[in-house]
N, C-alpha and C positions, 0 to 999 in steps of 0.2 A: 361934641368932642371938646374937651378941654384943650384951651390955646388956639380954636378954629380961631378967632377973632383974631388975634395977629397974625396970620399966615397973611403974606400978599396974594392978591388976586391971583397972578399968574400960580402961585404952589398950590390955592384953594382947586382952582383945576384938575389937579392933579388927584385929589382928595378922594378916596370911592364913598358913594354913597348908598349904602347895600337894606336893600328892603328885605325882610324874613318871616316866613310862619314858622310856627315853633308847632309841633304836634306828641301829645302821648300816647304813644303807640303800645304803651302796656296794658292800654285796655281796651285794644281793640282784637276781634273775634276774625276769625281766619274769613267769613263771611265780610265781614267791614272791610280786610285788604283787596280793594279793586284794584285793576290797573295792570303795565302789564310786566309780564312774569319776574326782569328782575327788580323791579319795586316791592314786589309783592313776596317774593325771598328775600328782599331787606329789612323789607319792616317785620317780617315775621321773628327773623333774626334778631331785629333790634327789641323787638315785645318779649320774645322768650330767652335771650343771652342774660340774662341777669336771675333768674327761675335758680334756687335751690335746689328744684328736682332733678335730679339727674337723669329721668326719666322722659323728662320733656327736652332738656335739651339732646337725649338720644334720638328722639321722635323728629326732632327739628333737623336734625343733621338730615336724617334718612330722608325724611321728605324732601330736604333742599337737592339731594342729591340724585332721587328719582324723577324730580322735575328737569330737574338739569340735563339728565341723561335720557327724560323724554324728550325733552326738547330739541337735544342733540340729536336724535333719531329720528324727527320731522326733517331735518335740516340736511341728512342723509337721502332721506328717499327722495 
């Protein structure tokens, strides 16, 4: 960070120090999203939101939304 060096000790404290993976999830296959259920509607969301076809983001609602509503149905009985 530009200017860390002048901060006094006590402000450097204060400072967050944030580690990150960075992943491209635009090519990954509905098989590759392991983990569980809402990870696996995020990343899908986040792979297919950008898709010109309107077809796939049709597909992608519907599915998020039968999973959802599976799920809600487990959680019922």
């Amino acid at each position: 960070m530009e200017g860390f060096d002048l901060l006094s000790e006590a402000m450097k404290s204060y400072t967050p120090n944030f580690n990150y993976i960075l992943f491209d999830v635009s090519t990954f296959s509905d098989a590759d999203i392991l983990g569980p259920i809402e990870l696996r509607l995020s990343f899908t969301a986040l792979r297919d939101i950008h898709s010109d076809d309107p077809k796939i983001l049709k597909q992608m609602i519907y599915h998020a939304i039968d999973v959802i509503y599976t799920v809600d149905m487990k959680d019922v009985a």
